[in-house]
N, C-alpha and C positions, 0 to 999 in steps of 0.2 A: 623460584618456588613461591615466593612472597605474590608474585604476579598470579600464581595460578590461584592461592588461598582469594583473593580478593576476586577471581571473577567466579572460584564454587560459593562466594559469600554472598555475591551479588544474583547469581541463580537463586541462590536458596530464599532471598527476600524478598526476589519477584516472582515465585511459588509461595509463598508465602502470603502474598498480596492476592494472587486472584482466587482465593477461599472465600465462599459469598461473606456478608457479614453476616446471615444470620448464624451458619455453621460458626461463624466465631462467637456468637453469642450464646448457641449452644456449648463449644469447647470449653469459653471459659466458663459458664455454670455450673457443669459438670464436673471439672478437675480443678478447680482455683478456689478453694473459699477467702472470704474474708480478710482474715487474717496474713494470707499470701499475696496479695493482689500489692504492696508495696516493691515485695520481692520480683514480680511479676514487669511491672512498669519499668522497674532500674534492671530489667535483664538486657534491651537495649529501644532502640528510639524508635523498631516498628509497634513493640509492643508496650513502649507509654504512649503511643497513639491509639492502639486499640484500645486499651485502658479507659482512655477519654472517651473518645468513640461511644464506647458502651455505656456509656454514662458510671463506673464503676467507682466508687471512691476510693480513697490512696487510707486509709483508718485501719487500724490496726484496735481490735475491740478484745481487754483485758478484765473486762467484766465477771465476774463467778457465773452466774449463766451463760453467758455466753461460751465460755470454756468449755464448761461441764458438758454442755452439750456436743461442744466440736467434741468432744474425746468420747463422746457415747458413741457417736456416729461413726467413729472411727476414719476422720476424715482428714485428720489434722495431725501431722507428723512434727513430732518434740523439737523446737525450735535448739540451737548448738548455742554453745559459751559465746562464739564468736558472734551470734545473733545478738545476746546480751550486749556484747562489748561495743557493738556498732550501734545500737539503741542510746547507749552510757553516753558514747561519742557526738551524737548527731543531736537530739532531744536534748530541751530544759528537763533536768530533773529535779524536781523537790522532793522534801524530806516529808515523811511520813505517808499519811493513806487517807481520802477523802472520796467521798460518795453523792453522787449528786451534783446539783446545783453549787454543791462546795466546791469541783474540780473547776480548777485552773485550766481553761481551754487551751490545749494545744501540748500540755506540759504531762510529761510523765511522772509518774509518786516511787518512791524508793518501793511503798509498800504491792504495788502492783507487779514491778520485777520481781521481788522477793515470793510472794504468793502464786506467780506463775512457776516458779522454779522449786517450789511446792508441789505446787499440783503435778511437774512433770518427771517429780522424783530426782529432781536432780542435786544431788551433795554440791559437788564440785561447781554448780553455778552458785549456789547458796553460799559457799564459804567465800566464793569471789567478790560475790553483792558488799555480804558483808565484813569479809575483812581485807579486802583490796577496794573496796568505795565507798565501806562506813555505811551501808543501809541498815536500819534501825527495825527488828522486829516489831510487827504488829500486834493488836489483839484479836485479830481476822488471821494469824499466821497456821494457827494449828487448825482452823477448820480447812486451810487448804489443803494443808498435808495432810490431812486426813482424810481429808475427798482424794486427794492421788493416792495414798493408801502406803505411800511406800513405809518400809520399817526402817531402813537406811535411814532415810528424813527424819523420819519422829525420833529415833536413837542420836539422831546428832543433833537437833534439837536440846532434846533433853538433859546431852550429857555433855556435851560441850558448850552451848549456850545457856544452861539454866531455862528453859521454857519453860513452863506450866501451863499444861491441857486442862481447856477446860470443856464443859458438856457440848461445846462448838467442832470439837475435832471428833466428838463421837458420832457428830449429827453427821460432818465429812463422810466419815468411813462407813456408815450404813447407806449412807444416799449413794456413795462409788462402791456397796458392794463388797467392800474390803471384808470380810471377816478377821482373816492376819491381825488386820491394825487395828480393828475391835477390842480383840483377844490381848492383841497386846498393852493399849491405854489400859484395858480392865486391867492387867497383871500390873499395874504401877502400886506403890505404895505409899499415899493410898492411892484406890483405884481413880483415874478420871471419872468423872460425874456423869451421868446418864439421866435420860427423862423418857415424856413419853414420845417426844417428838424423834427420840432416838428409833422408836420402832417405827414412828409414820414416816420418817425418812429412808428404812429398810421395805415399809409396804409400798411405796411411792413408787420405787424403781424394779421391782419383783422380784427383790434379794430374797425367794421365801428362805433357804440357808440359812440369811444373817438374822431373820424375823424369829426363826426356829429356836437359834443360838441364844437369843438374847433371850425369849422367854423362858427358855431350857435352865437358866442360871437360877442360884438361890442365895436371893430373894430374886423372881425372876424381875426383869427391864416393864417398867410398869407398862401399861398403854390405853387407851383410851375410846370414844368415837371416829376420833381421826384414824384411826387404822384403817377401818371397813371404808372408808373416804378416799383414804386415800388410794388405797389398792387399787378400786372400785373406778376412780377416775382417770385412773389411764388402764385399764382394763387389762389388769391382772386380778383374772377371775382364782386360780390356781391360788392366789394368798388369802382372797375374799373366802374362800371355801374354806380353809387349813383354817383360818381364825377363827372363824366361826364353830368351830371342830372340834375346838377345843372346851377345857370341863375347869370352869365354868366359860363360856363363848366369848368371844370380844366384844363387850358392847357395839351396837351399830344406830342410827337415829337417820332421820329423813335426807339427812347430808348425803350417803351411799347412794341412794337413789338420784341424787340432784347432782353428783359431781360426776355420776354414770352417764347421766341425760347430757351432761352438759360436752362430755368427753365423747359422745355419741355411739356409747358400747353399751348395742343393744343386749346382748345374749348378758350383760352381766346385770343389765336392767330387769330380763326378764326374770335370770334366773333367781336375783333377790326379790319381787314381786311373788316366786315360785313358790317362796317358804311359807312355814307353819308353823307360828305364825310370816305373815309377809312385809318384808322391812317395809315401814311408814315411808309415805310420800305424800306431797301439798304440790300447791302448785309454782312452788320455783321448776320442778321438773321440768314442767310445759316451760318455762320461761324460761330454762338455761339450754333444752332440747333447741328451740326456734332463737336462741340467741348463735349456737354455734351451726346451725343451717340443716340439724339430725332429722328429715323429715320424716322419715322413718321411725325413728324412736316417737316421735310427737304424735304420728299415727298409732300408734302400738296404746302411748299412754291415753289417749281418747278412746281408742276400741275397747278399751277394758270396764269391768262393770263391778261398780259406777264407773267412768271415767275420772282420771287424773284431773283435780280441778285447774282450771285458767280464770284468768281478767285479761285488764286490760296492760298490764306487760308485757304477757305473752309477744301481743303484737309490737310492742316500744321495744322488746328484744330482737325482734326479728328487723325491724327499722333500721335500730343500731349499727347493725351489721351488715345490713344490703343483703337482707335475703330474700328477695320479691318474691321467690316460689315459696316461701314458704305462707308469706303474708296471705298471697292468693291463694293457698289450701285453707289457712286461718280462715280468711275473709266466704271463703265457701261454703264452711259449715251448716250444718242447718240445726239448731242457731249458728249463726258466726262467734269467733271469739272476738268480744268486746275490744272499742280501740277507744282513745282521746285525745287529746290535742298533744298528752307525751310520747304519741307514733310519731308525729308529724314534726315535732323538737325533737326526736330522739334521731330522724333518719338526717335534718342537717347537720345533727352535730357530726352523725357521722360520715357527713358529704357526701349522702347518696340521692344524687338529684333525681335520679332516676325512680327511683322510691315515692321519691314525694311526689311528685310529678302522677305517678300512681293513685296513692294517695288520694289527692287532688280531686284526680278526674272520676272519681267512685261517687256513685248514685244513691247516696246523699253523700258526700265526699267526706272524709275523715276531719273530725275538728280539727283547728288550728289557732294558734295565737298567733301573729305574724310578728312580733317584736319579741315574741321565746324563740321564735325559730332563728330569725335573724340575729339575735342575742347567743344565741349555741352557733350558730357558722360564722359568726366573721369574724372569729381570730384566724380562721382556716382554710376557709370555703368561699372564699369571694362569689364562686359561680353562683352556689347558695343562695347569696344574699342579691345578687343581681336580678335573677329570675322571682324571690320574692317581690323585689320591685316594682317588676314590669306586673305583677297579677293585678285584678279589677276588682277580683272577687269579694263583695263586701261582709260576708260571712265570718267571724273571728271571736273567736270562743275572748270572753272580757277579760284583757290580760289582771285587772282589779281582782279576779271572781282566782282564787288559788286553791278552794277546796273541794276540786275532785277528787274522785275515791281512786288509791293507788299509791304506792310509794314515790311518784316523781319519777323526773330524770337524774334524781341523786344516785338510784338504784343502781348504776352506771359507773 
């Protein structure tokens, strides 16, 4: 028997092997996120070779964003106790929770296993953390639980640990949607604290429900310009309408339009342009439209009369980001939209050689400093700063001379 397992095993991994690589580069993108690909490698030694292979890193990313997002996407299935415990086993862990440049490379924080098992609702890994390996709550601990939403968590929490919620777990629970766990911080006594970023956190992710809920209360959930901002940029039109609906309406200011542009949702661009009056717009619009590649929206906000004003950012946005189509509709106009030597620093910082190289070869060619540009690429960019090298061109805006008109490459 033993004989016959080891020659179906040995079939099945040389079927296994003549899969092209690219099809395994599609399988794993497709089914493996991030956070699995550790799991993936230790299943056995074909697959920590395709691992490599693929260039795939073995990291395991416990980040609030990051999270938030695997679970929006619904991509990402609740890691088990047992995960935790082979984490505990294997992993340095330190005490408490650090962010940034402050993490300890390589080493895991008590407060990140604890915050994960938050956010996945789980009691029973949380009482294990913390009372079978002494991990110490945070002050990041009730925004996660309250981004997972569960009531189980916030109730154990509360009544058996002593927590105290503060306006961080209310921000959780409107950003995940939770109304439940809204409802229920309000019903504490006293209530947990709320702001107005409690509602830009509900219009951000198009809970209109939880947006409803919270103004519906007395005294209602205050809010502010960042509402219509925020809805507005990631286009949910549906909450930007309802707010505005409302008697007296939700403040709105040039933000809605600019975080519209920038998110590249047209119809939500249009339809606030639409109104009467029609929400204000400058020219970050153009500049955050041609930063995020919306050539479309950028066309829209030019065809309009007057037109959406621009400078010379417009184009330093579009550099930024390696969007050469867009630069060349820019550069087409008639007038063109204005450029300066912070196109040409803005496209090495963002190592798009090809850009600049563009750039360049334009009839009168686009100013340049050649010691800003090479000063923006070479912590990053080697190629950047090579090909700077090798040019002849002795044209070079006086890196002395700093007072062109524009906000810089700060803007960035």
């Amino acid at each position: 028997m033993a004989g016959g397992a080891e020659v179906e095993a040995a079939n099945r991994n040389e079927l296994l092997r003549k899969l092209p690589a690219e099809l395994w580069s599609k399988i794993v993108d497709e089914n493996v996120q991030q956070n699995d690909m550790v799991a993936l490698a230790m299943t056995c030694r074909f697959f920590r070779e395709k691992q490599k292979d693929l260039g795939k890193k073995m990291e395991t990313d416990l980040n609030y964003g990051s999270l938030f997002d695997l679970r929006k996407s619904g991509k990402v299935v609740s890691h088990s106790l047992g995960w935790f415990q082979w984490v505990c086993d294997t992993f340095e862990i330190l005490p408490g929770f650090e962010l940034g440049s402050e993490r300890v490379e390589g080493a895991v924080y008590e407060g990140s296993l604890l915050h994960y098992a938050a956010l996945q609702g789980s009691v029973e890994i949380l009482r294990w953390l913390m009372e079978e390996k002494g991990c110490k709550l945070t002050l990041q601990t009730g925004e996660w639980a309250g981004t997972g939403g569960s009531i189980e968590v916030l109730e154990y929490l509360r009544r058996r640990k002593g927590y105290e919620f503060d306006v961080m777990a209310c921000h959780g629970a409107a950003m995940g949607g939770h109304l439940e766990a809204l409802k229920y911080l309000r019903g504490l006594d006293p209530p947990c604290t709320w702001d107005e970023q409690t509602c830009f956190w509900a219009a951000n992710g198009g809970h209109l429900e939880v947006l409803q809920w919270l103004r519906g209360q007395d005294p209602p959930c205050p809010w502010d310009e960042g509402i219509c901002a925020a809805a507005a940029g990631e286009g949910h039109l549906d909450v930007l309408q309802w707010s505005l609906s409302q008697d007296p309406p939700c403040p709105w200011n040039d933000m809605t339009c600019s975080w519209a542009a920038r998110g590249g949702h047209l119809d939500v661009l249009k339809w606030s342009r639409s109104q009467d009056p029609p929400c204000p717009w400058n020219w970050l619009i153009c500049s955050e439209a041609a930063r995020g590649g919306h050539l479309e929206v950028l066309k829209f906000a030019r065809a309009q009369t007057p037109p959406c004003p621009w400078y010379e950012m417009t184009c330093a946005a579009a550099a930024m980001e390696g969007h050469l189509d867009v630069l060349r509709w820019l550069r087409s106009e008639d007038p063109p939209c204005p450029w300066d030597r912070t196109t040409c620093a803005s496209a090495a910082q963002g190592g798009h050689l090809e850009v600049l190289k563009w750039l360049r070869d334009q009839d009168p060619p686009c100013p340049w400093s050649r010691s800003e540009c090479r000063e923006e690429a070479e912590n990053d960019h080697q190629h950047i700063v090579d090909w700077i090298d090798q040019q002849e061109d002795v044209s070079d805006v006086s890196d002395s001379d700093r007072s062109y008109d524009g906000l810089g490459i700060e803007y960035f």
